[in-house]
Phi, psi and omega in degrees: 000135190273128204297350172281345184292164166280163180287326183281044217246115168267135150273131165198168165257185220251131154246171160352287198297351153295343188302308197309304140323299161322278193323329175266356168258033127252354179268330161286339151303358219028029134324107261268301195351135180228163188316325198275348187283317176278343180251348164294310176270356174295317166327327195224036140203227195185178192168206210202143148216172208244124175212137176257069198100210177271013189265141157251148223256292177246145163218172179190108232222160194199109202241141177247134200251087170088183187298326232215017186223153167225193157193149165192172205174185195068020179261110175234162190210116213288150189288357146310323210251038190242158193067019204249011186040053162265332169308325180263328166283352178251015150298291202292297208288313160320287173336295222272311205297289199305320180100222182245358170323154162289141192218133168233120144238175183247154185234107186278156185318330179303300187302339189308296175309351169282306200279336184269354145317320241236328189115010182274164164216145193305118175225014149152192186239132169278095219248150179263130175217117168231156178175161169253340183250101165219181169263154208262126182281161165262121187223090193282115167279160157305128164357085176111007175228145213172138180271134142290095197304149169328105170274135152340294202309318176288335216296338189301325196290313178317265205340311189274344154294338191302313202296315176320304202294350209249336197086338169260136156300111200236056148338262147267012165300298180326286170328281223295319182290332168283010189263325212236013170227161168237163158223141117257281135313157165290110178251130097285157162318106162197133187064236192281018179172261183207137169257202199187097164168163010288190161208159186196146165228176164282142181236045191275003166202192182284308153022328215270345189299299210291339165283000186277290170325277186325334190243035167252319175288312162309334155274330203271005172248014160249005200226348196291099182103049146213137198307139184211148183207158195210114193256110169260085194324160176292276198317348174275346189070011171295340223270292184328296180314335197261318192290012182272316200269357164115023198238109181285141163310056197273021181144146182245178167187143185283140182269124191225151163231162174212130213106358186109171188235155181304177200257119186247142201253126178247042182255324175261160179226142163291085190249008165194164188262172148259007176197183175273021203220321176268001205051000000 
């Protein structure tokens, strides 16, 4: 322990009986996140948090996707207890739980430095696009082709485009998100309303961005005149599109990996994630 820490300051890891806490230090952060949001990814990883006495302080949640892959997010630090190198050891403690793993987070500019101490380096950007006013777009599929909800029968082939597309194995992620999600894309409950992701295509013609639109419109016209929100790689080139249709740009944050970068398969495209903390 460091001399800046408080004396009563415990490193431990996060359980259950933390979400209600969890939840008022992100609600103090502004951060969107509501309990059932918080307890959805504590499900599908694990983590830490820093308590001081009986307040928790700090969290930090960390999900392993297959032998070689990672993630982690959800690190906050309540803003009295910020310079105190709580942040930073509950890093140290992510970091060690990983391994050698390839690992990605997203980052906002303030944390890039802290993270690129740790061994992270910059492999692209995440643009955030939300609204309750946006226009439900018209997106005309190819001859022979038509959207569909998700069948059982489907869920291995989802799984092995996710994984391609993300580069993380989404093995058991994928389940556990179609149990708190529907489809034809993936739509759930989160924060002030709802998100809308991943979505991924195929990239066997030019074709594939307008089924990535289409099966994005189909939600947002069951969503239509309710907050909705969509986390979008740069590199998919969506942002333009989205931000026409009324669902504006409201923050970017950088994508960093460490260990090396996921494996990118370019037979698939990514065009929205599924959250900034699962990738």
């Amino acid at each position: 322990m460091s001399a800046a820490e408080p004396s009563t300051l415990l490193y431990r890891p996060f359980t259950a009986d933390d979400i209600p806490m969890a939840h008022t230090l992100s609600v103090e952060v502004k951060w969107p996140h509501r309990a059932d949001d918080w307890r959805f990814v504590l499900d599908a990883g694990a983590g830490f948090v820093a308590q001081d006495g009986e307040r928790v302080v700090g969290t930090a949640l960390y999900w392993k996707y297959g032998e070689h892959g990672g993630s982690l997010g959800m690190v906050i630090v309540a803003p009295d207890q910020q310079g105190k190198g709580i942040g930073r050891k509950l890093m140290e403690l992510l970091l060690e739980a990983l391994g050698e793993r390839v690992t990605v987070l997203h980052a906002t500019p303030a944390g890039e430095p802290l993270y690129a101490k740790l061994g992270f380096g910059r492999i692209g950007a995440i643009h955030q696009h939300q609204s309750a006013d946006f226009s439900v777009p018209r997106v005309e599929l190819k001859t022979g082709e038509r959207l569909r909800a998700i069948a059982q029968s489907d869920i291995a082939g989802l799984v092995d485009l996710a994984s391609r597309a993300s580069g993380l194995d989404r093995s058991a992620l994928l389940p556990s998100l179609l149990r708190v999600a529907r489809g034809v894309a993936l739509i759930r409950e989160f924060g002030r309303g709802h998100a809308i992701g991943p979505v991924v295509s195929v990239t066997a013609d030019q074709d594939h961005a307008r089924r990535a639109q289409a099966l994005i419109a189909h939600w947002l016209a069951h969503n239509e005149g309710r907050f909705t929100r969509i986390d979008t790689p740069d590199e998919s080139g969506l942002s333009a599109w989205l931000e026409a249709i009324g669902l504006r740009r409201v923050d970017t944050v950088i994508k960093m990996a460490r260990n090396g970068t996921p494996p990118h398969d370019t037979s698939v495209a990514q065009f929205a994630i599924i959250n900034q903390a699962l990738g």
